[in-house]
C-alpha positions as CSV (number, residue, x, y, z in Angstrom):
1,X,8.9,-27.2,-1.5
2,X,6.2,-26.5,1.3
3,X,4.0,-23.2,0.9
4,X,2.1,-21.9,3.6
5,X,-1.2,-21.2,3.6
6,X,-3.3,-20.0,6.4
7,X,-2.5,-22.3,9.5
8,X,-1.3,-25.1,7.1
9,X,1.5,-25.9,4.2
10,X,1.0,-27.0,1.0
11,X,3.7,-28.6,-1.0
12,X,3.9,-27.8,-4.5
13,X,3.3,-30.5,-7.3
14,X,0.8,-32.3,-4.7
15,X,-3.2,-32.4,-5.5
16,X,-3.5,-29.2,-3.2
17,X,-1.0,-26.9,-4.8
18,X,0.5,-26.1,-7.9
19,X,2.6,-22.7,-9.4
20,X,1.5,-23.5,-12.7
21,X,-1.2,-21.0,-14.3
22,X,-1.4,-20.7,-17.7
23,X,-1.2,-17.0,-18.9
24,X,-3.3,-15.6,-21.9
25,X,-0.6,-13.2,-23.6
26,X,-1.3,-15.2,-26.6
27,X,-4.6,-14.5,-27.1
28,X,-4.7,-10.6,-26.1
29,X,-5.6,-9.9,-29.7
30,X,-9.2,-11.3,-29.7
31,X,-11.8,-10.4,-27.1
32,X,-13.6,-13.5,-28.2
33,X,-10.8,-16.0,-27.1
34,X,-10.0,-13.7,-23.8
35,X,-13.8,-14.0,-23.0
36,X,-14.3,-17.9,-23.5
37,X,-10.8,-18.3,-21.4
38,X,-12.2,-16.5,-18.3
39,X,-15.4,-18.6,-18.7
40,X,-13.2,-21.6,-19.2
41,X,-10.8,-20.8,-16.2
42,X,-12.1,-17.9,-14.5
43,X,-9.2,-16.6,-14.7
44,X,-6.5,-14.7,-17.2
45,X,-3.1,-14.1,-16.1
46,X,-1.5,-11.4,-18.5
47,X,2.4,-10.6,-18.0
48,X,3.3,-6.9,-18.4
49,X,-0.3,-5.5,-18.7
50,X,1.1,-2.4,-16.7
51,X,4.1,-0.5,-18.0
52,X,6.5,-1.6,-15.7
53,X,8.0,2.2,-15.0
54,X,4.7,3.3,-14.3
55,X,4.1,0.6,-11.6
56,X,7.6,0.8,-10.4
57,X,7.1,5.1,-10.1
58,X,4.0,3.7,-7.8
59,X,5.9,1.7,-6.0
60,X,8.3,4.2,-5.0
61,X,5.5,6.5,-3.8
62,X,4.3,4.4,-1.4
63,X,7.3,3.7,-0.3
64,X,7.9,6.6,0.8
65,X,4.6,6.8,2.9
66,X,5.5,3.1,4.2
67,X,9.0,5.0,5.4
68,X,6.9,7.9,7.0
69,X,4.5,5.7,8.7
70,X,7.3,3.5,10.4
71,X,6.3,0.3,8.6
72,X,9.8,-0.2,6.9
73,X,13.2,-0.9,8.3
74,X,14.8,2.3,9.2
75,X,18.3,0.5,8.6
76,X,17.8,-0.3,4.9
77,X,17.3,1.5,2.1
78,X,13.4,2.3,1.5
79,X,13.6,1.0,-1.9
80,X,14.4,-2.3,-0.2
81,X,11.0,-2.5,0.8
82,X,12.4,-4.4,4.0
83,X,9.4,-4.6,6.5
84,X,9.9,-3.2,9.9
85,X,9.1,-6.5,12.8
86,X,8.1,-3.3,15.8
87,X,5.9,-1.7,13.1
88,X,3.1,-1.1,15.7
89,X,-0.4,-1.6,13.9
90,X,1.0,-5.2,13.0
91,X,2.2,-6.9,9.8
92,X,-0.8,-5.5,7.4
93,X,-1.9,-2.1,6.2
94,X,-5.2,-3.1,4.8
95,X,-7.1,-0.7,2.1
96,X,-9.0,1.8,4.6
97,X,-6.0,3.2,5.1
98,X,-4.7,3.7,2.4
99,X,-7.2,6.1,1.1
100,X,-4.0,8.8,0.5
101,X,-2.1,6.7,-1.5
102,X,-4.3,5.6,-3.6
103,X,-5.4,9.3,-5.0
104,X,-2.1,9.8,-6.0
105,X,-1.6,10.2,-9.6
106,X,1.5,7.8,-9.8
107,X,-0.7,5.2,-8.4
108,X,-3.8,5.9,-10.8
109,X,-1.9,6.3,-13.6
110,X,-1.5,2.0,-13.4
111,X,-4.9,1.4,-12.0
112,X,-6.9,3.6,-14.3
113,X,-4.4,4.2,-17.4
114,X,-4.9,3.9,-20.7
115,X,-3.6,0.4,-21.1
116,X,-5.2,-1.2,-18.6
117,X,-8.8,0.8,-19.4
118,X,-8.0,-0.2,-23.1
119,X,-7.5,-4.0,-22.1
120,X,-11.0,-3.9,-20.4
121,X,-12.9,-1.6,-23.4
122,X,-11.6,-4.9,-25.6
123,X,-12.8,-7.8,-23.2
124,X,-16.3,-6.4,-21.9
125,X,-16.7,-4.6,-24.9
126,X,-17.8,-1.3,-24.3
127,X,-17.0,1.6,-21.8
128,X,-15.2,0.4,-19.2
129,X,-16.0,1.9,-15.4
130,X,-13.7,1.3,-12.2
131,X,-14.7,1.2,-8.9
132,X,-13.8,4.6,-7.0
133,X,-12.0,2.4,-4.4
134,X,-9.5,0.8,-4.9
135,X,-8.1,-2.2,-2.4
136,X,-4.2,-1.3,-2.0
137,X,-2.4,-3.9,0.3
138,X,1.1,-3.6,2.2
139,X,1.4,-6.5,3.9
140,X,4.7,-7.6,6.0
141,X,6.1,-10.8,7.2
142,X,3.5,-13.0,8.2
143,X,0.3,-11.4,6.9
144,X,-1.7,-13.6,4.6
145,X,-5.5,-13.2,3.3
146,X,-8.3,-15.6,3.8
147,X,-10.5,-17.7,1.4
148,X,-13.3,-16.0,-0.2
149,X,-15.4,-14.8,-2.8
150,X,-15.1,-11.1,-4.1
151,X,-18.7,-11.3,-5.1
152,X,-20.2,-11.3,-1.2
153,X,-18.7,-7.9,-0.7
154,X,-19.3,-6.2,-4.0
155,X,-22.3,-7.9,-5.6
156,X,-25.4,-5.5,-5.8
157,X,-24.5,-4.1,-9.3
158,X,-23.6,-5.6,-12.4
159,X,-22.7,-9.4,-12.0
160,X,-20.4,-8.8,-15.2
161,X,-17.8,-7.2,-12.7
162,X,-14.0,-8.5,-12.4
163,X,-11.2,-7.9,-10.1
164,X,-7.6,-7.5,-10.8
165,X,-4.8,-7.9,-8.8
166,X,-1.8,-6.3,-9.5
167,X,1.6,-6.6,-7.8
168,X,3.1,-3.4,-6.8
169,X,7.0,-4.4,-7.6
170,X,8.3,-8.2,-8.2
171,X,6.6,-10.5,-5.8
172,X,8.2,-13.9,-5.3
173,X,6.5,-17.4,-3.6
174,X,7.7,-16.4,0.0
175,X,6.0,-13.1,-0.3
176,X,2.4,-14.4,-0.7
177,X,1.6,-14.2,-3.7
178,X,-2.7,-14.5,-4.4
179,X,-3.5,-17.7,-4.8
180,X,-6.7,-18.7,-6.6
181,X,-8.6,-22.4,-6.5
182,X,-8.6,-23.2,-10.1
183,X,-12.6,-24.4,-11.5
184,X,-14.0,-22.7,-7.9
185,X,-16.0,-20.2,-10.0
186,X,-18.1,-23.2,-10.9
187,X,-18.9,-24.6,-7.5
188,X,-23.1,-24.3,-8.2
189,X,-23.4,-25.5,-4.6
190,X,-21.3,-22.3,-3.2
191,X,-22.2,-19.6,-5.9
192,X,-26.3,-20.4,-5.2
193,X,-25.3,-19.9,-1.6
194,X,-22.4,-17.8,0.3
195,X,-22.3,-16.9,-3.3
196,X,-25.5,-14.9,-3.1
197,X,-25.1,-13.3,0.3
198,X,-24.1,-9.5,1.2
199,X,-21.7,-9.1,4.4
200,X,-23.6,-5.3,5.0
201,X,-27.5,-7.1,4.8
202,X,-26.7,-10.8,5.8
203,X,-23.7,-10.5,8.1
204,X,-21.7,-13.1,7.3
205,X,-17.7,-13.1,8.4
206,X,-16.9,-12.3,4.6
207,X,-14.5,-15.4,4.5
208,X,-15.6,-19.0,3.1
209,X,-13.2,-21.2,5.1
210,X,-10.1,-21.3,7.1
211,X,-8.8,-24.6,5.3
212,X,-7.4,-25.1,1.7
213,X,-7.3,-28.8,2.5
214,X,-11.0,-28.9,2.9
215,X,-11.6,-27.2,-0.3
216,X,-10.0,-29.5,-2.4
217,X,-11.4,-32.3,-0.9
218,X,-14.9,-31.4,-0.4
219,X,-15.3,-29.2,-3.7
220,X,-12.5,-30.2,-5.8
221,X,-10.3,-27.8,-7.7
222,X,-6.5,-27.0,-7.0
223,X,-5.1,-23.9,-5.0
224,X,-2.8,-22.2,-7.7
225,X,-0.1,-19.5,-7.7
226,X,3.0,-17.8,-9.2
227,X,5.4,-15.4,-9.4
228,X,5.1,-12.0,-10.2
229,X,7.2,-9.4,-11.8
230,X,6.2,-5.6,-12.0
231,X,3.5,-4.9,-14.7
232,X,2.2,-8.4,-14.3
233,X,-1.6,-8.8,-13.5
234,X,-4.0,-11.3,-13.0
235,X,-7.8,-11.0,-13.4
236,X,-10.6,-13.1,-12.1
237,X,-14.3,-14.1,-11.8
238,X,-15.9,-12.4,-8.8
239,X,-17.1,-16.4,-8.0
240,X,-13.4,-17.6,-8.2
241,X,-12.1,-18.1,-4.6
242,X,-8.8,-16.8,-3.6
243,X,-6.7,-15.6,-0.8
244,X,-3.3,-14.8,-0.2
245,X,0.0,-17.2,0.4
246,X,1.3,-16.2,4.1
247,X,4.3,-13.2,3.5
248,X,7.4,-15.0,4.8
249,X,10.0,-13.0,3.6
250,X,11.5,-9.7,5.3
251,X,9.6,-7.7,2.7
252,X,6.1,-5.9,2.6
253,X,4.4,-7.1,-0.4
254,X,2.5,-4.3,-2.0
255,X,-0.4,-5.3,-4.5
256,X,-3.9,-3.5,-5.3
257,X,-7.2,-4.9,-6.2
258,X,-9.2,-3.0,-8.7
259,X,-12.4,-3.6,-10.3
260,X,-13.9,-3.5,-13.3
261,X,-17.1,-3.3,-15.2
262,X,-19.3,-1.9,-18.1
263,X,-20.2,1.8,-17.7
264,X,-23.6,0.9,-18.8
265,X,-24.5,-1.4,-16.4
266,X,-25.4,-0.9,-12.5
267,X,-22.9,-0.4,-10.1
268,X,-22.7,-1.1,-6.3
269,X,-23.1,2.2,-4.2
270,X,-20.4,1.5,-1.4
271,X,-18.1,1.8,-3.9
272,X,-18.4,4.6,-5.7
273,X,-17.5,9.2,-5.6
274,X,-15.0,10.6,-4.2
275,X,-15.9,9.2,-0.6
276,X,-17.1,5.9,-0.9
277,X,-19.3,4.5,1.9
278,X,-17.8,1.2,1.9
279,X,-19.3,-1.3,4.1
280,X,-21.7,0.6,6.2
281,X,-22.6,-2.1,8.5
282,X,-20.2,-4.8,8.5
283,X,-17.2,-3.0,10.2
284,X,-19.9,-1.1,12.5
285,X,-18.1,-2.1,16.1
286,X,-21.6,-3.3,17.3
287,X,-22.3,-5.6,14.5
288,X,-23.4,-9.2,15.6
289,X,-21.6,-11.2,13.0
290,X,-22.8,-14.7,12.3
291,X,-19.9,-16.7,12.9
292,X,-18.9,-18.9,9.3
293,X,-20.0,-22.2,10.9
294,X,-23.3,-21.6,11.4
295,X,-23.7,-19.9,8.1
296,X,-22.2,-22.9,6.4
297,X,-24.7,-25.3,8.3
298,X,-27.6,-23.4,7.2
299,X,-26.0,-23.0,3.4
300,X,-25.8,-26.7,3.3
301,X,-21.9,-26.2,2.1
């Protein structure tokens, strides 16, 4: 079997791609092993972290927005989460505008409910803190997300900061699932580098590279993925490098990004109150972006 990826496929069980990642349900009860896994693998993949009737109630609020907006077959059943192919603004609804949906308290109640605030009071041990905004996705048939780093658009607080992607509803393989390169979070060369950069001061494209290929090959590493059911999760390292599996089915895949961190420690400002400002100069229309090649040249990477 053949995945796509960006402008290329992958076939599973190769050295590029695999849909094997280990989850860490067996060692929820100690913060200790939890912690020395993410340093491990930079990564934990927990089945049913959410209720599944509280992600599920979500999921059928935005729905219902998706139906409103036009973005969903008119001919099937909303719940069907088919995704309309004349939708006008194209096959993803990124998280600008989604401000709406993400306020509501069916939506909250999974990203900022007591079991997934308890799960991070045990692993960072102490008060947790989520960002304000929170990343919600409904992407259709042939939307996928680029490689990158969360850490280039995020990093001016606390380093000690995860992200966790949560699938909205069951996602299977041909609805572009996240995939994540497994050991990217310790790529020295790329962390001391695009790693260190902010899109809003040094602006960058955001993005690392357009080719999975080339990350294997130049940095090592595997790209790796899996199926998701509703109340699954999967947290990361803000240094692990991701991006999404192209959305080849007839549905819209809905998942959310949320982050994470101590309450003590500093937090970015874009992200933050009840209007976050977000990136300020990076999606300014007038911004001279430095396209990725150069910045790669000049990283050395």
């Amino acid at each position: 079997m053949k995945l796509p990826f960006l402008n290329c496929e992958l076939k599973v069980g190769s050295k590029y791609l695999t849909t094997e990642l280990r989850d860490s349900n067996d060692i929820l009860g100690s913060a200790v092993a939890t912690r020395s896994r993410m340093e491990d693998d930079g990564y934990l993949l927990i089945r049913g972290l959410h209720d599944k009737a509280q992600v599920l109630a979500a999921r059928r609020k935005i729905l219902e927005k998706l139906t409103e907006r036009g973005m969903l077959d008119p001919n099937a059943s909303p719940m069907e989460g088919i995704f309309n192919p004349d939708y006008k603004e194209g096959p993803t609804t990124g998280s600008m505008n989604n401000k709406e949906l993400t306020r509501a308290p069916e939506f909250r109640q999974v990203v900022e409910g007591e079991r997934i605030m308890n799960f991070f009071s045990r692993f960072l041990g102490g008060e947790p803190l989520s960002f304000d905004f929170k990343w919600l996705r409904t992407a259709g048939t042939g939307a996928g997300s680029p490689i990158h780093c969360d850490i280039v658009f995020m990093g001016r607080g606390t380093q000690n900061l995860y992200s966790c992607w949560t699938p909205i509803g069951d996602v299977t393989l041909d609805m572009g699932p996240l995939v994540i390169c497994l050991g990217s979070h310790k790529f020295e060369k790329v962390r001391q580098t695009y790693g260190a950069s902010d899109v809003d001061r040094d602006l960058i494209e955001g993005k690392f590279s357009d080719d999975p290929v080339e990350i294997v090959d130049k940095f090592g590493g595997i790209w790796a993925t899996t199926e998701f059911e509703a109340g699954d999760a999967i947290i990361f390292s803000m240094f692990n490098m991701h991006g999404s599996l192209v959305n080849t089915s007839n549905k819209v895949r809905i998942s959310v990004d949320t982050r994470y961190q101590l309450a003590s420690e500093p937090v970015d400002e874009r992200w933050g109150g009840q209007n976050p400002i977000g990136h300020y100069e990076w999606k300014k229309p007038d911004a001279v972006i430095e396209p990725l090649e150069r910045s790669r040249a000049r990283w050395g990477v």
